[in-house]
C-alpha positions as CSV (number, residue, x, y, z in Angstrom):
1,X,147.5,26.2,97.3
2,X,150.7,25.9,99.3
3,X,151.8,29.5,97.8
4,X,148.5,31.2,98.7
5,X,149.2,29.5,102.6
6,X,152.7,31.2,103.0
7,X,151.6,34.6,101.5
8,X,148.5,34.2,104.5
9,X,150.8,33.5,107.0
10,X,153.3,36.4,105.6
11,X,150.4,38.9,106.1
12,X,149.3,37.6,109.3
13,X,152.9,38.1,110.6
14,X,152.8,41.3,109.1
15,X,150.3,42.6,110.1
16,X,150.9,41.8,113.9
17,X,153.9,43.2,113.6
18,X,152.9,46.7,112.3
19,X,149.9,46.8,114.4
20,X,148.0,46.9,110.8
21,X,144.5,46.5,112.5
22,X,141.7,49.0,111.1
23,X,138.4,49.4,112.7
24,X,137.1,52.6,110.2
25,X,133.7,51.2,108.9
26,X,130.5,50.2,110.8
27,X,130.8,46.4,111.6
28,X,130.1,44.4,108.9
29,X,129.7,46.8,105.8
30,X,133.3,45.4,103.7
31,X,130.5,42.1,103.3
32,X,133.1,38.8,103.4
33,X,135.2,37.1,100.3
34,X,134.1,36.5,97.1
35,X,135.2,33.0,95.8
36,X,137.4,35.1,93.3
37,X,139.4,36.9,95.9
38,X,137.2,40.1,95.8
39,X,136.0,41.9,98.7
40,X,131.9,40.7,98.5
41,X,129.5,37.8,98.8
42,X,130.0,34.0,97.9
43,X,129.4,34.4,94.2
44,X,129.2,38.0,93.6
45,X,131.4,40.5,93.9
46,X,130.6,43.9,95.2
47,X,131.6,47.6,95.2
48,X,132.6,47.7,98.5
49,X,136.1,47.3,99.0
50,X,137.7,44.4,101.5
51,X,138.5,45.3,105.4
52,X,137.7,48.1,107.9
53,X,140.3,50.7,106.3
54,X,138.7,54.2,105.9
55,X,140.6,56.8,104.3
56,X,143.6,57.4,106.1
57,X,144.1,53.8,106.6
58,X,144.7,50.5,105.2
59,X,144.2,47.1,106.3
60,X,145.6,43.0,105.3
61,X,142.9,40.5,105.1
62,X,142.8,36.8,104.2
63,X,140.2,34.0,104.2
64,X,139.4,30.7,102.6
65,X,136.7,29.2,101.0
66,X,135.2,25.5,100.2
67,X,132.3,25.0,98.1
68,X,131.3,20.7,97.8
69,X,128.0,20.1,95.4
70,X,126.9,17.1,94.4
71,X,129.6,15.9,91.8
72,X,132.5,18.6,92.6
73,X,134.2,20.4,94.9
74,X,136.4,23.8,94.7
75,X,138.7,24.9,97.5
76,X,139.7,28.5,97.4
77,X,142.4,30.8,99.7
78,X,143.6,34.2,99.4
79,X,144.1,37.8,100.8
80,X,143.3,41.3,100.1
81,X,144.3,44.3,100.9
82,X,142.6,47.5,101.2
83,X,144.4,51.3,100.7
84,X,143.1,53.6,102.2
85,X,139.3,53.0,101.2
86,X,140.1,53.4,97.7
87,X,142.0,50.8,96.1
88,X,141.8,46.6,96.6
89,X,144.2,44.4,95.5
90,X,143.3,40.7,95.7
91,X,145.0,37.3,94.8
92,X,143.1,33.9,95.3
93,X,144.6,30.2,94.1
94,X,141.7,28.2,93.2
95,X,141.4,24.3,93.3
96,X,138.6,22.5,91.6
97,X,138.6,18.9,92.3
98,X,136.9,16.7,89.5
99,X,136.4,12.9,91.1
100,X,135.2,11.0,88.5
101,X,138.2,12.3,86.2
102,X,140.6,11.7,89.0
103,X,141.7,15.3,88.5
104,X,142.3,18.8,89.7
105,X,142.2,22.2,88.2
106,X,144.3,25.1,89.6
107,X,144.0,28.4,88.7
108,X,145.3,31.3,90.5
109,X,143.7,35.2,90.5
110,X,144.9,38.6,90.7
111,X,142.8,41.6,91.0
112,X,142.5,44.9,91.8
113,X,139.0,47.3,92.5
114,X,139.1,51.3,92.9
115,X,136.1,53.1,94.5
116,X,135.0,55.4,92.1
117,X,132.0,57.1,93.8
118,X,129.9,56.9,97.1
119,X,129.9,55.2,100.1
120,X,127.2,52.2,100.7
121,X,126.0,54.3,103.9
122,X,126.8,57.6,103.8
123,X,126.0,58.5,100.4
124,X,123.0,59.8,98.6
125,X,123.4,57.3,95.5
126,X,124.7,53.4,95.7
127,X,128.6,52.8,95.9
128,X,130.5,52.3,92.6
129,X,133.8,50.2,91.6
130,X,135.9,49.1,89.0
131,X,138.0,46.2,89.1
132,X,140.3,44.0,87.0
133,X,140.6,40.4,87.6
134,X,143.8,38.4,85.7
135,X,143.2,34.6,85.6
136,X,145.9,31.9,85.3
137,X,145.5,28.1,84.6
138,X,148.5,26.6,86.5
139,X,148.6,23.7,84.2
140,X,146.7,24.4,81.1
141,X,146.6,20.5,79.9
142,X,142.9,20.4,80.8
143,X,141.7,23.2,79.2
144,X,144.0,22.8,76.1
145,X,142.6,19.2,75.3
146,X,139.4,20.4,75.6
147,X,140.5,22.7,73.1
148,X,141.4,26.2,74.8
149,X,144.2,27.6,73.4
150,X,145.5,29.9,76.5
151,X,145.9,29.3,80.1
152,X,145.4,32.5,81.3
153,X,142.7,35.7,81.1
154,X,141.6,38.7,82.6
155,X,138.6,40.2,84.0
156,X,138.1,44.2,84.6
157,X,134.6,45.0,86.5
158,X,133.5,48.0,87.9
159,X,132.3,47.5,91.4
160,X,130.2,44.4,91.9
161,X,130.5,40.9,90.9
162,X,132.6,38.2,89.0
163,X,132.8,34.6,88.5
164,X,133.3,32.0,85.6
165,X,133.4,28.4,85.0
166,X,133.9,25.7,82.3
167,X,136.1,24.6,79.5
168,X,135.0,21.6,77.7
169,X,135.3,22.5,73.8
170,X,136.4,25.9,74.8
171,X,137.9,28.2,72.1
172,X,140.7,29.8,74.5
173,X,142.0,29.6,78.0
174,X,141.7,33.4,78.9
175,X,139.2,36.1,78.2
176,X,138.6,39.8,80.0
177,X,135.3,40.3,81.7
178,X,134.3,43.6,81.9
179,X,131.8,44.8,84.9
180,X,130.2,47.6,87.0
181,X,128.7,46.8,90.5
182,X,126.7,48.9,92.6
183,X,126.2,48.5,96.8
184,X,123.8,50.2,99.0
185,X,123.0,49.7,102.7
186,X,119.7,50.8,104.1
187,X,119.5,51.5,107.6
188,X,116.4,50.5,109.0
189,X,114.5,50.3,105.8
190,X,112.7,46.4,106.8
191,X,111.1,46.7,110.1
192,X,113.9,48.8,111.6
193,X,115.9,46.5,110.3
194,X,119.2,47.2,107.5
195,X,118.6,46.2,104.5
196,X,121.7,45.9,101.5
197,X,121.6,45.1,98.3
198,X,123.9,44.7,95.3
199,X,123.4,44.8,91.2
200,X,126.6,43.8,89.0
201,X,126.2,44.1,84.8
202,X,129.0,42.1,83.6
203,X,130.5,41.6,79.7
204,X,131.8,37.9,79.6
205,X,133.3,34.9,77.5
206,X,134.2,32.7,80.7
207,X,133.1,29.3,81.0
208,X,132.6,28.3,85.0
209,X,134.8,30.9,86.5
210,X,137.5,30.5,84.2
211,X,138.4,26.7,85.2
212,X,136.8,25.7,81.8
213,X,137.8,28.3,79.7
214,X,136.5,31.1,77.5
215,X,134.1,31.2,74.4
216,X,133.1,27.9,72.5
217,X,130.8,26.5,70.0
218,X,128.7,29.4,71.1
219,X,131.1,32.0,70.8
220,X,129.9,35.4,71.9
221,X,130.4,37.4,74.4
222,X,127.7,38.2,77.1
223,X,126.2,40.6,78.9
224,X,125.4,39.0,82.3
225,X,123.7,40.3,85.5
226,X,124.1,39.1,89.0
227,X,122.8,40.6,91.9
228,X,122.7,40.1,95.9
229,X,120.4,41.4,98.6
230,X,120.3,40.7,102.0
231,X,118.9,41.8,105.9
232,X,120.7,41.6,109.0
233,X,118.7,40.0,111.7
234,X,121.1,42.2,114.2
235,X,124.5,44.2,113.6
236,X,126.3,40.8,113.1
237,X,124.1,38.4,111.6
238,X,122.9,38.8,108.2
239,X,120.7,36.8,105.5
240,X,120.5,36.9,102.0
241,X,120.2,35.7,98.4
242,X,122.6,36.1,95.4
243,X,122.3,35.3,92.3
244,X,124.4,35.0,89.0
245,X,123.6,35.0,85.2
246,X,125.7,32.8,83.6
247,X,126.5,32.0,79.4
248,X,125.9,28.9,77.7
249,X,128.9,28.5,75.6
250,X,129.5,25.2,75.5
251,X,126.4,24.0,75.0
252,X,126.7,21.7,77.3
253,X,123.4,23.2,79.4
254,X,125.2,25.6,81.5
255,X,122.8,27.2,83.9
256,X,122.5,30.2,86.1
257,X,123.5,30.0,90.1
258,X,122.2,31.0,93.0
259,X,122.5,30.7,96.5
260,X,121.1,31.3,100.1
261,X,123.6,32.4,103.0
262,X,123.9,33.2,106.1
263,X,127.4,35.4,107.7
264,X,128.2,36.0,111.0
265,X,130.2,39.0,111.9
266,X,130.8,38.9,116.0
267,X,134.0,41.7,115.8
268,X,135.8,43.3,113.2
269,X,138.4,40.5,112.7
270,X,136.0,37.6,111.6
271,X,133.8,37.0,109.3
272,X,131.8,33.2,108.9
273,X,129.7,32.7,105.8
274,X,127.4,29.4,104.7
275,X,125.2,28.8,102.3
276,X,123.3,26.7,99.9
277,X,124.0,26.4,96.6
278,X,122.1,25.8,93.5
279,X,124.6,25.8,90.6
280,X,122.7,23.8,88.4
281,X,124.6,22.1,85.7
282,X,128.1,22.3,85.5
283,X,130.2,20.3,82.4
284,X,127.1,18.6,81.5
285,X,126.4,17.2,84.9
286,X,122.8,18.5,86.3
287,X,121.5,19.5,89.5
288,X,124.9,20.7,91.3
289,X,123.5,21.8,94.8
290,X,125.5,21.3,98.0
291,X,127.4,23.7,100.9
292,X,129.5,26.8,101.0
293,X,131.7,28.0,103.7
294,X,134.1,30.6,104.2
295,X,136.2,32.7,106.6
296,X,137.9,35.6,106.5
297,X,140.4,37.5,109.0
298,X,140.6,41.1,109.0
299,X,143.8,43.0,110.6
């Protein structure tokens, strides 16, 4: 987690010092950070890329997330950066804190998403992305006496979501997911008010983000579906639902999540997200709701 600090406070110098700041989309259409480091909601990522850039610009964001349920917690920083509206590279260090092991798992992400079609506003048909996602178990001894046999994986998607979990009795420590997201804002479409909505189709081995590992006793990959929608209350506050199909391959009663949030966008360099989550059982231990928050800078 230290690494992921310095590298925030690199951009933030950066970025000051350049003058970086990009103000080319309406107010809150990037969404905020996905707990993966991709541009998005909580859970789900989307097509749209990170930060304000249009297409003669580019912009440097970072944010940090922390997600406590009833028998874990997982503490996630990153940044993003945005070129040019087209391309988004991502890198998040994930901590997932495990108290009645005495333990933490770390695992750090790269990524990167191109815009392939569209624009969630201006154009006739959703937006569309494709994005790759390399995971990294900073110490593998977890995973690997659970049985994985690599610390690392990666996940390609095209424009929409990602997210994995779980290890226990895992066949490996890295897998590829494979997805396509697509993001549309409505203007006016509920009451005259703007309405968005997201729908990801991933391919996918991961156990609980990755933390766990990949494949198991049930080993097969999946096709999963996640999906987000939400309506903004006014041009800054929005409210929604997401939620996330999830495999069972540990057979240890892995459930689908979901959540309800709420994200506050006051100007283009803030963004505040909470929500409740419902992840259901994680590693065997049922009924994992709690809190999310998150915030991410934009310059």
């Amino acid at each position: 987690m230290k690494k992921v600090k310095c590298l925030l406070l690199g951009l933030l110098m950066t970025s000051s010092f350049y003058g970086l700041a990009s103000d080319g989309k309406l107010l809150a259409t990037p969404g905020v950070s996905q707990i993966e480091g991709s541009g998005g909601g909580g859970i789900v990522p989307w097509a749209q890329l990170a930060g304000y850039a249009s297409e003669d610009e580019f912009s440097v964001n970072g944010f940090c997330s922390h997600a406590d349920v009833t028998d874990y917690t997982l503490d996630v920083c990153g940044a993003q950066v945005n070129l040019f509206n087209r391309v988004e590279f991502s890198y998040a260090q994930q901590r997932f804190d495990v108290p009645a092991l005495d333990t933490e798992i770390e695992q750090s992400i790269t990524g990167a998403k191109i815009r392939l079609y569209g624009d969630i506003v201006y154009s006739k048909w959703p937006q569309l992305s494709l994005g790759v996602q390399h995971k990294s178990l900073d110490d593998g001894a977890v995973a690997t006496l659970v049985g994985a046999k690599d610390t690392s994986g990666t996940d390609y998607y095209l424009a929409a979501s990602k997210l994995h979990l779980g290890a226990v009795g895992a066949k490996d420590t890295s897998g590829t997911d494979y997805y396509l997201a697509a993001s549309k804002l409505h203007l006016g479409a509920v009451g005259g008010l703007n309405w968005f909505w997201n729908l990801t189709t991933r391919y996918s081995e991961a156990n609980q983000l990755g933390l766990l590992g990949y494949g198991g006793a049930n080993d097969n990959a999946k096709i999963l579906f996640e999906g987000s929608t939400a309506v903004f209350l006014s041009r800054s506050v929005a409210v929604g639902i997401e939620y996330r199909q999830k495999s069972n391959n540990l057979n240890l009663g892995e459930q689908d999540w979901k959540d309800l949030f709420i994200a506050w966008m006051p100007n283009k360099h803030v963004s505040v997200t909470a929500a409740y989550l419902d992840l259901g059982s994680i590693a065997g231990a049922s009924d994992q709701t709690g809190w999310y928050l998150s915030v991410t800078g934009y310059w």
